[in-house]
Phi, psi and omega in degrees: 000140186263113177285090239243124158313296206223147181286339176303319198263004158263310154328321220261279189316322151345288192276349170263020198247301193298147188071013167242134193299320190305325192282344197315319179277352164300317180295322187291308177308333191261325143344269177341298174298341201284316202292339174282344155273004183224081180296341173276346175264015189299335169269034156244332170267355162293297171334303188282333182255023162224011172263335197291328176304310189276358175286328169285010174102354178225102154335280165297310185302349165299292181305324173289336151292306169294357168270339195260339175271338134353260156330297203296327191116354174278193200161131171214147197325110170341254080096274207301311187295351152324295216271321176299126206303299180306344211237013176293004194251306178301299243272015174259339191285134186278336178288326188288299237264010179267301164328320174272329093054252195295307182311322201271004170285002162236020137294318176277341148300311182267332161284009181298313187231042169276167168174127211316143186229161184219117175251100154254154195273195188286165181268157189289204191260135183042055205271060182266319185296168154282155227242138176286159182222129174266122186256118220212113179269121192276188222252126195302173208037041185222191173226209180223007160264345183276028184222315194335267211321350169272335162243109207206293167315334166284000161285334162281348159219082174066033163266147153259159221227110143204156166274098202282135162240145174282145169265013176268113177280172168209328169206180161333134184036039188212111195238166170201136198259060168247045118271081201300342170300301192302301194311308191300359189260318183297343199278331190318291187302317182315310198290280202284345179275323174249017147291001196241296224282305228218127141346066208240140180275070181329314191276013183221059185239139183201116160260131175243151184193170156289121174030214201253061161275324140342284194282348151310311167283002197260282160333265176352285160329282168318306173326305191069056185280314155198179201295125182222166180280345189119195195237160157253128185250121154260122197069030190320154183202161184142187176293289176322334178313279206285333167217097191281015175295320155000314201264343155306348175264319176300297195289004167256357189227011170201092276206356186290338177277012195269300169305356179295178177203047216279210198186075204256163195225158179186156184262117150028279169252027148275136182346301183296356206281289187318315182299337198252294194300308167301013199252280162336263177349289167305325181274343171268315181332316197269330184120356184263106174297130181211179197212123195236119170253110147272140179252129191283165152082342161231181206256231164279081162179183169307115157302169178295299218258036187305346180291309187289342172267354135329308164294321202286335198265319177261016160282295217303320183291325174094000000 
């Protein structure tokens, strides 16, 4: 058994594994070996091993994992378990479909008592002035205490740093911003609850996120949901991603982004790079300054040195 440092370097091996056929089985085995040291992750590897199962071509062994994550208390939406691309070899089954069935009845249950969260960090050193403000959106399936240690760092520079979560579950403790009406109504009341709280330097607001928490802050910004400075996108991912023509009605029917700025940072070998880079293009076309760092050597995530490209992104925004 391979013994794994970090759930980041399982991750990290996951996403350079996954949709290519040579690695599946490689992927599933290192899931497997993985899942007994990261007990807190236990509904997103149950999820990567019975979607990594059903891409080899093995059914039962799909079901039999998702049945046993079931039995264990997890669950995800009916709506993801349709539609994911991975789990299509299943979604014809009459055992998935009673298994999804039962899932989604504690999906509706538990968004029955969801609700949007706002985690601000410690305030910076000498916060007598009003304070520029970071709004910082995690990544679907995530929250927003898994996202602290990546803008963590916008509190050393001089920002209040908060971490916004959606209230759209997709699993335990796994949330997502893919109804972006709702999220923008929600960051709105977050955005007058702490302009009420806390000293915020209003013209010095900037929201950032992950994937697609990425194309959210993006969204956001162009919308004009409330007043910013522009966005940091990392790694964006989403529909507008995957077609960035999307973004043409917005930047022709709303002119509130002309004075923005945005800032996308994205790896090398992520899925999205090229599809990002014509995106960066299209937004100087239009008049929107923005500034795009591919980071060479990762994929769909954060860099190690992600605090400095931090800083960098908000000195650019300003």
């Amino acid at each position: 058994m391979t013994e794994y440092t970090s759930f980041d370097e399982v991750s990290r091996k996951f996403i350079e594994y996954h949709g290519k056929e040579e690695h599946q089985q490689a992927a599933y085995d290192m899931l497997t070996d993985a899942a007994p040291s990261f007990p807190d992750r236990t509904y997103l590897l149950y999820n990567w091993r019975y979607c990594a199962a059903a891409l080899l071509g093995k059914p039962d062994l799909a079901l039999e994992i998702f049945q046993k994550a079931i039995d264990d208390g997890f669950w995800w939406s009916e709506e993801y378990l349709r539609t994911d691309e991975d789990l299509k070899s299943l979604q014809d089954l009459p055992a998935f479909n009673r298994l999804v069935d039962a899932s989604e009845k504690q999906y509706r249950l538990a968004q029955s008592k969801a609700a949007p969260v706002a985690l601000s960090l410690d305030l910076p050193a000498q916060s007598t002035e009003p304070l520029p403000l970071l709004l910082a959106l995690h990544g679907n399936s995530s929250n927003a205490q898994d996202s602290v240690s990546f803008w963590a760092s916008g509190v050393e520079q001089g920002c209040l740093t908060v971490l916004l979560q959606s209230s759209q579950v997709i699993g335990p403790n796994a949330y997502v911003w893919d109804d972006f009406e709702s999220a923008a109504k929600e960051m709105q009341d977050h955005y007058a609850g702490l302009v009420e709280e806390y000293q915020i330097d209003t013209e010095r607001t900037v929201i950032g996120g992950f994937s697609k928490g990425g194309e959210m802050a993006i969204w956001a910004t162009l919308m004009d949901t409330i007043p910013v400075r522009g966005f940091i996108a990392v790694c964006p991912g989403g529909p507008y991603i995957r077609d960035i023509d999307q973004w043409l009605p917005i930047l022709e029917s709303n002119q509130g982004w002309t004075e923005k700025r945005g800032y996308f940072v994205v790896g090398e070998n992520d899925q999205s790079v090229e599809n990002i880079k014509a995106l960066h293009k299209m937004f100087i076309s239009k008049g929107l300054a923005c500034e795009l760092v591919i980071v060479p050597g990762i994929a769909h995530d954060f860099s190690a040195d992600f605090d400095q490209t931090l800083a960098q992104a908000l000195e650019y925004l300003g």
